[in-house]
Backbone atoms as SQL, in Angstrom:
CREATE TABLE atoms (id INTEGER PRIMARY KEY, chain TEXT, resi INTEGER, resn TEXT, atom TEXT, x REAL, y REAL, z REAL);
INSERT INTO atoms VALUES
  (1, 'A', 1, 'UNK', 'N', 5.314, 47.517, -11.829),
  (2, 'A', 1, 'UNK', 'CA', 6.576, 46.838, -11.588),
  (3, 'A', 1, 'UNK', 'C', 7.730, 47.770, -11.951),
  (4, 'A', 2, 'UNK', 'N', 8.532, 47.663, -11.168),
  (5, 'A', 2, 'UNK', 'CA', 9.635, 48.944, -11.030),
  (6, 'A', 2, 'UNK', 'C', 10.604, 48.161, -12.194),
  (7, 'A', 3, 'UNK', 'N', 11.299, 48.657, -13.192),
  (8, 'A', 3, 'UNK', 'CA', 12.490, 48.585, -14.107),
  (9, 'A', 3, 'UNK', 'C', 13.368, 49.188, -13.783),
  (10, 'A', 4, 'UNK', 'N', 14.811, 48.772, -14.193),
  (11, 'A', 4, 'UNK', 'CA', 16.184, 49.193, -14.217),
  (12, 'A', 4, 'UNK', 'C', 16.085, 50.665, -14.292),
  (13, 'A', 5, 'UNK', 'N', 15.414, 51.156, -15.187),
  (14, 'A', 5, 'UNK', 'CA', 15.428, 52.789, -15.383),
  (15, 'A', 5, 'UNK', 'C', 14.846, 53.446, -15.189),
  (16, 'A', 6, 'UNK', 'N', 13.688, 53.059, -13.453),
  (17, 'A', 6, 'UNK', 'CA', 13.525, 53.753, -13.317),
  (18, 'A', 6, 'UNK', 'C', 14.378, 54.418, -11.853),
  (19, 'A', 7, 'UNK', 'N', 14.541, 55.944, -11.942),
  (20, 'A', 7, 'UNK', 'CA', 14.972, 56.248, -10.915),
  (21, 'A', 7, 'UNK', 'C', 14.875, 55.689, -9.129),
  (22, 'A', 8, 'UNK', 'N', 15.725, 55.647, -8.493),
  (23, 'A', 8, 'UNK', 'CA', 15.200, 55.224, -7.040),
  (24, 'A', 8, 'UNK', 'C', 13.994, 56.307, -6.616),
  (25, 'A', 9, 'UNK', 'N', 14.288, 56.885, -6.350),
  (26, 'A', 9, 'UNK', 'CA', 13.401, 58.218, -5.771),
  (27, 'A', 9, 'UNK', 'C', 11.617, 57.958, -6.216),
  (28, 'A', 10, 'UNK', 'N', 11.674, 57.730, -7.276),
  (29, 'A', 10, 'UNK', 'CA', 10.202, 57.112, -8.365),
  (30, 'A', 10, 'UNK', 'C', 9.822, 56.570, -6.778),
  (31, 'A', 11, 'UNK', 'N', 8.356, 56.262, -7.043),
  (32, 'A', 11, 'UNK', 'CA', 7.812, 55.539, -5.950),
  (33, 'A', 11, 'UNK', 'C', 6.496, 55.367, -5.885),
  (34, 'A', 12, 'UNK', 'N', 5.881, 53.847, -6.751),
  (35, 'A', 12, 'UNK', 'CA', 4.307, 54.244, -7.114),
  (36, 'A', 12, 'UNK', 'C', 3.621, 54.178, -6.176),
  (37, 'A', 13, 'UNK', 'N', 1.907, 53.868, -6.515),
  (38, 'A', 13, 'UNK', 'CA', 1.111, 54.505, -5.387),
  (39, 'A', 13, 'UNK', 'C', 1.206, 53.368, -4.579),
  (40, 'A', 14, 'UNK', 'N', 1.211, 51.751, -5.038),
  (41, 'A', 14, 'UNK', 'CA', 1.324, 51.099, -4.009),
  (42, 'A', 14, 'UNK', 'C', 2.260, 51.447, -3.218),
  (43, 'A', 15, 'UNK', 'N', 3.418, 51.334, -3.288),
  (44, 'A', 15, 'UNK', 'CA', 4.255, 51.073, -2.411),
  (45, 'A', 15, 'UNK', 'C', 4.109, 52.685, -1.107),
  (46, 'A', 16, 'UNK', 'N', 3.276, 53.646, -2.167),
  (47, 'A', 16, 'UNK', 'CA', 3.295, 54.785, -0.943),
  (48, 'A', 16, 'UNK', 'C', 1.771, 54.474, -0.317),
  (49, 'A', 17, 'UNK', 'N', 1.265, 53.845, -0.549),
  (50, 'A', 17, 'UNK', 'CA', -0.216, 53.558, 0.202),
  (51, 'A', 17, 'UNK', 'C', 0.518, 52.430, 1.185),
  (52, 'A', 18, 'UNK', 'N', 1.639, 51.223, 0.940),
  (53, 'A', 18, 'UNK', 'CA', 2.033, 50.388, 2.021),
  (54, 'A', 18, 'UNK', 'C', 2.945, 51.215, 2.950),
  (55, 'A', 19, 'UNK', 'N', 3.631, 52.288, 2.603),
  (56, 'A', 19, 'UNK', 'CA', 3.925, 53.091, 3.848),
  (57, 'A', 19, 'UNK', 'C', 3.666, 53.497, 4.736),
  (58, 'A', 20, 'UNK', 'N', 2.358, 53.756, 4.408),
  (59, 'A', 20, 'UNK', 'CA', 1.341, 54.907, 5.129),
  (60, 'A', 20, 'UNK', 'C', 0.670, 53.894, 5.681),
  (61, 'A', 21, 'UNK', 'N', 0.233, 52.488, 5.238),
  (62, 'A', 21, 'UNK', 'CA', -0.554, 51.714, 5.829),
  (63, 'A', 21, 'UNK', 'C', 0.365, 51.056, 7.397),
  (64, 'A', 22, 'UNK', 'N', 1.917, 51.277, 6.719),
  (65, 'A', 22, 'UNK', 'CA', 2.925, 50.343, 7.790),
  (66, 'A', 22, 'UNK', 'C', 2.657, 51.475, 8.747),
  (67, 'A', 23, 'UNK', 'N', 2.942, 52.874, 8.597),
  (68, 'A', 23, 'UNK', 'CA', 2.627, 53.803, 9.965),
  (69, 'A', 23, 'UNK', 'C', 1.516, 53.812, 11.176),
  (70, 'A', 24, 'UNK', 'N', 0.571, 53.469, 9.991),
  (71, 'A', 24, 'UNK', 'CA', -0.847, 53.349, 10.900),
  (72, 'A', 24, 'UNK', 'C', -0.864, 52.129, 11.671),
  (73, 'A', 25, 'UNK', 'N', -0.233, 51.252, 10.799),
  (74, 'A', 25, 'UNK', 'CA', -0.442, 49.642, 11.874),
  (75, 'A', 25, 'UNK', 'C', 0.475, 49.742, 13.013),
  (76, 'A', 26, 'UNK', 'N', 1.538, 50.209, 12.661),
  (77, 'A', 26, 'UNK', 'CA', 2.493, 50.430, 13.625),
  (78, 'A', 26, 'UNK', 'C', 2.186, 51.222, 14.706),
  (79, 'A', 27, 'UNK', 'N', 1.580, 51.904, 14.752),
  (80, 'A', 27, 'UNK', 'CA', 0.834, 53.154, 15.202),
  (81, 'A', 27, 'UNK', 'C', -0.367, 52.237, 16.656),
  (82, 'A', 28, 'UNK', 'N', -1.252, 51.921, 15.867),
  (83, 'A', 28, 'UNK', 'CA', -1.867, 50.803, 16.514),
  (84, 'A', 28, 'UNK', 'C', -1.126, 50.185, 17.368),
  (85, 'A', 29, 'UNK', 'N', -0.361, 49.050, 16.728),
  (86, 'A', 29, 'UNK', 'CA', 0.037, 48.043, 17.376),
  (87, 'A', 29, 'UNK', 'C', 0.626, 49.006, 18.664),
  (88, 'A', 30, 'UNK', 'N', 1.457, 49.948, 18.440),
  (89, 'A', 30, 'UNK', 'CA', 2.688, 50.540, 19.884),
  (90, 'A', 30, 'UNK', 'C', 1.408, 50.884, 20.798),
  (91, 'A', 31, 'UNK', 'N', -0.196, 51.692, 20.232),
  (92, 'A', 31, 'UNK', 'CA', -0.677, 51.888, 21.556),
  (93, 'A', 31, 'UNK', 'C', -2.021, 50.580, 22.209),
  (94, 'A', 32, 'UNK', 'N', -1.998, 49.619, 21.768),
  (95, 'A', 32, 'UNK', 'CA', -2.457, 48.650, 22.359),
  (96, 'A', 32, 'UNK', 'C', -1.844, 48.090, 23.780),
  (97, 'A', 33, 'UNK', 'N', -2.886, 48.228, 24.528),
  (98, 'A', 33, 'UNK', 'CA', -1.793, 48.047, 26.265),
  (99, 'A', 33, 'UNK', 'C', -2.491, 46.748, 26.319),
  (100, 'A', 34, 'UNK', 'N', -3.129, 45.977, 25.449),
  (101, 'A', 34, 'UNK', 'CA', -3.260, 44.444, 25.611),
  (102, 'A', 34, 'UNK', 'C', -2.134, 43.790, 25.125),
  (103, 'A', 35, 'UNK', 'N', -1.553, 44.341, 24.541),
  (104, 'A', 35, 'UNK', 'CA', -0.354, 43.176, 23.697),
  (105, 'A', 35, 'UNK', 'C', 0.913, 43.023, 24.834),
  (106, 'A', 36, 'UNK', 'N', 1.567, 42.553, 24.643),
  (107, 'A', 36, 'UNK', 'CA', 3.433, 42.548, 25.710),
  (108, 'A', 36, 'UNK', 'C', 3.989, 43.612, 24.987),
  (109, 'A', 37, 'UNK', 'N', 4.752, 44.137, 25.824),
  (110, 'A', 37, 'UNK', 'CA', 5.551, 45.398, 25.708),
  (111, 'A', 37, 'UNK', 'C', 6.423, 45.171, 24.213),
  (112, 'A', 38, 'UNK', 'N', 7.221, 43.883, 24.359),
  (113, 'A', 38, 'UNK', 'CA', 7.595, 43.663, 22.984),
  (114, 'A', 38, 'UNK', 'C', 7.115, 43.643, 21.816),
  (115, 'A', 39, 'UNK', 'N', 6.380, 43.329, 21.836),
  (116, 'A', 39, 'UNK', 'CA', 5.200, 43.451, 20.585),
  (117, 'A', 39, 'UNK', 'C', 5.070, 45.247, 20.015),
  (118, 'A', 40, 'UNK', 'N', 4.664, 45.317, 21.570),
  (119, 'A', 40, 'UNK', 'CA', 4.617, 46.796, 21.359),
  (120, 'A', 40, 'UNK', 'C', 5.335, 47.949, 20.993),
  (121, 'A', 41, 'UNK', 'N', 6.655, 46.969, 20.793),
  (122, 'A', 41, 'UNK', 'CA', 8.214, 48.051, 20.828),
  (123, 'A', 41, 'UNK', 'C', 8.549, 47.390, 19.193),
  (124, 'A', 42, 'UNK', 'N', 7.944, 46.735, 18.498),
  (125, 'A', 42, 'UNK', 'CA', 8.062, 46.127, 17.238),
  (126, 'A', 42, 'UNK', 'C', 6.900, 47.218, 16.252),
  (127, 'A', 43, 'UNK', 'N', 6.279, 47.289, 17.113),
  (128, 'A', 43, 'UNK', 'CA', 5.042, 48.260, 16.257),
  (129, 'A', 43, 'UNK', 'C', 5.407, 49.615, 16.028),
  (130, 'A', 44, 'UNK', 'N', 5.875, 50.300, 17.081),
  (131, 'A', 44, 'UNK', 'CA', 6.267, 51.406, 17.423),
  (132, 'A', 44, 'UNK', 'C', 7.722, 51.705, 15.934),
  (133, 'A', 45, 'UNK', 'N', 8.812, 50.656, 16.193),
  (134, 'A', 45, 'UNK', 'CA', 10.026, 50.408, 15.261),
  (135, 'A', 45, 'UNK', 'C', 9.363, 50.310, 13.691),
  (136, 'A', 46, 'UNK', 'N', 8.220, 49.902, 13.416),
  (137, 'A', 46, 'UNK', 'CA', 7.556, 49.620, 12.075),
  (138, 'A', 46, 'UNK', 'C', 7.389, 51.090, 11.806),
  (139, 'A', 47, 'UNK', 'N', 6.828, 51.344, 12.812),
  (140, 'A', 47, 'UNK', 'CA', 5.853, 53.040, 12.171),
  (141, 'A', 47, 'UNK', 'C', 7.389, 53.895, 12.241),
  (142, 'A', 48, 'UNK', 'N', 8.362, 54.095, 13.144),
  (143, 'A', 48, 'UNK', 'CA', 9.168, 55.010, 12.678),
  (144, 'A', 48, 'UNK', 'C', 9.946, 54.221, 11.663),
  (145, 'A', 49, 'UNK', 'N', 10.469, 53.518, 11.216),
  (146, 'A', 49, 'UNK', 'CA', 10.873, 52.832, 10.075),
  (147, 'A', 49, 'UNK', 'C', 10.185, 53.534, 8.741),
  (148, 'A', 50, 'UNK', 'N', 8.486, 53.043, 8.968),
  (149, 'A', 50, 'UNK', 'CA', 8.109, 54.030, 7.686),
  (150, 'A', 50, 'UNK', 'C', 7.592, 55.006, 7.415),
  (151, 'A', 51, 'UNK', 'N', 8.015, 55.900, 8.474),
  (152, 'A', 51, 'UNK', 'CA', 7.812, 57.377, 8.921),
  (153, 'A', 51, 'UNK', 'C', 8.622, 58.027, 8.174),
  (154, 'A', 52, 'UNK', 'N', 10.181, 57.305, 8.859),
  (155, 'A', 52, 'UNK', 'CA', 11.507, 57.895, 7.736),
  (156, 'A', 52, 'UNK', 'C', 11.856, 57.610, 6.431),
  (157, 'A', 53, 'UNK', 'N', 11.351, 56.542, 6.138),
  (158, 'A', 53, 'UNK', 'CA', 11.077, 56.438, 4.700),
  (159, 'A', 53, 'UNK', 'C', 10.334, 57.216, 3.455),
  (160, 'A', 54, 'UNK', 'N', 8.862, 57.439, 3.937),
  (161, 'A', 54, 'UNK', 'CA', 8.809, 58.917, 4.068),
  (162, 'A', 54, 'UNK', 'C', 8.972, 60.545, 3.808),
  (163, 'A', 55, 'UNK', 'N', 9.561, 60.314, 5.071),
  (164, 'A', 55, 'UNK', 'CA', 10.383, 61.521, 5.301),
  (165, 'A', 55, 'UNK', 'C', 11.476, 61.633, 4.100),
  (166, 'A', 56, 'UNK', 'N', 11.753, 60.775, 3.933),
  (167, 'A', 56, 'UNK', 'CA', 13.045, 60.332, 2.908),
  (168, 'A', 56, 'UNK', 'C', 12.635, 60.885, 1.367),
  (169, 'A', 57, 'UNK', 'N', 11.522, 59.950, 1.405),
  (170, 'A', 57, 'UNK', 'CA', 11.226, 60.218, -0.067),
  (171, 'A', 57, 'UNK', 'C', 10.656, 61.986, -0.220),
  (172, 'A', 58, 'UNK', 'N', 10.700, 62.368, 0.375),
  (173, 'A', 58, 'UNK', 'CA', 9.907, 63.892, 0.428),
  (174, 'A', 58, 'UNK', 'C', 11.039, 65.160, 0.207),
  (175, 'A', 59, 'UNK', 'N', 11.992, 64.155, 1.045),
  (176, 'A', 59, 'UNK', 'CA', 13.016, 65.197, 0.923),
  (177, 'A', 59, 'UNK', 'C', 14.069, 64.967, -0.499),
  (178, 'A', 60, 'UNK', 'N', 13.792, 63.669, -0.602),
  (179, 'A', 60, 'UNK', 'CA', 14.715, 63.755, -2.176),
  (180, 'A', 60, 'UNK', 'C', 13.332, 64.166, -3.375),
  (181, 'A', 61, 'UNK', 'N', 11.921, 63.815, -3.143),
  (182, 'A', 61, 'UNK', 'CA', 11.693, 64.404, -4.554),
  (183, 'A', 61, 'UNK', 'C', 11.782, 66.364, -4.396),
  (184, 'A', 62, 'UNK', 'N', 12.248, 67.151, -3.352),
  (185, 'A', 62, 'UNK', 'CA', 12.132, 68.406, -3.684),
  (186, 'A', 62, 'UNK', 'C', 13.937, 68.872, -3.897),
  (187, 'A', 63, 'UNK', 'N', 14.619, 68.361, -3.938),
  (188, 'A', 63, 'UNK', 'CA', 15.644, 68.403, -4.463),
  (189, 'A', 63, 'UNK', 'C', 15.741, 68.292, -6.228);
């Protein structure tokens, strides 16, 4: 459980194992050609959502 002190940047393993899990589902979901396109454009928005998140955290812990 995250506290007041700890830094933003901090980021335990859950929450970086639900990142990585949101990419992959997202990932999935965009290339399923059974679902409706919308669906498919929600999956696609998940995985880059926590792609850049991410990306995010990678670039502030080498700062």
């Amino acid at each position: 459980m995250a506290t007041e002190e700890q830094e933003p940047q901090e980021l335990d393993d859950d929450e970086l194992f639900d990142l990585v899990g949101a990419v992959g589902a997202g990932i999935g979901v965009a290339k399923d050609e059974g679902l409706p396109q919308a669906a498919r454009q929600v999956g696609t928005d998940v995985a880059k959502d926590a792609a850049a998140k991410l990306a995010d955290l990678k670039r502030l812990r080498q700062t």
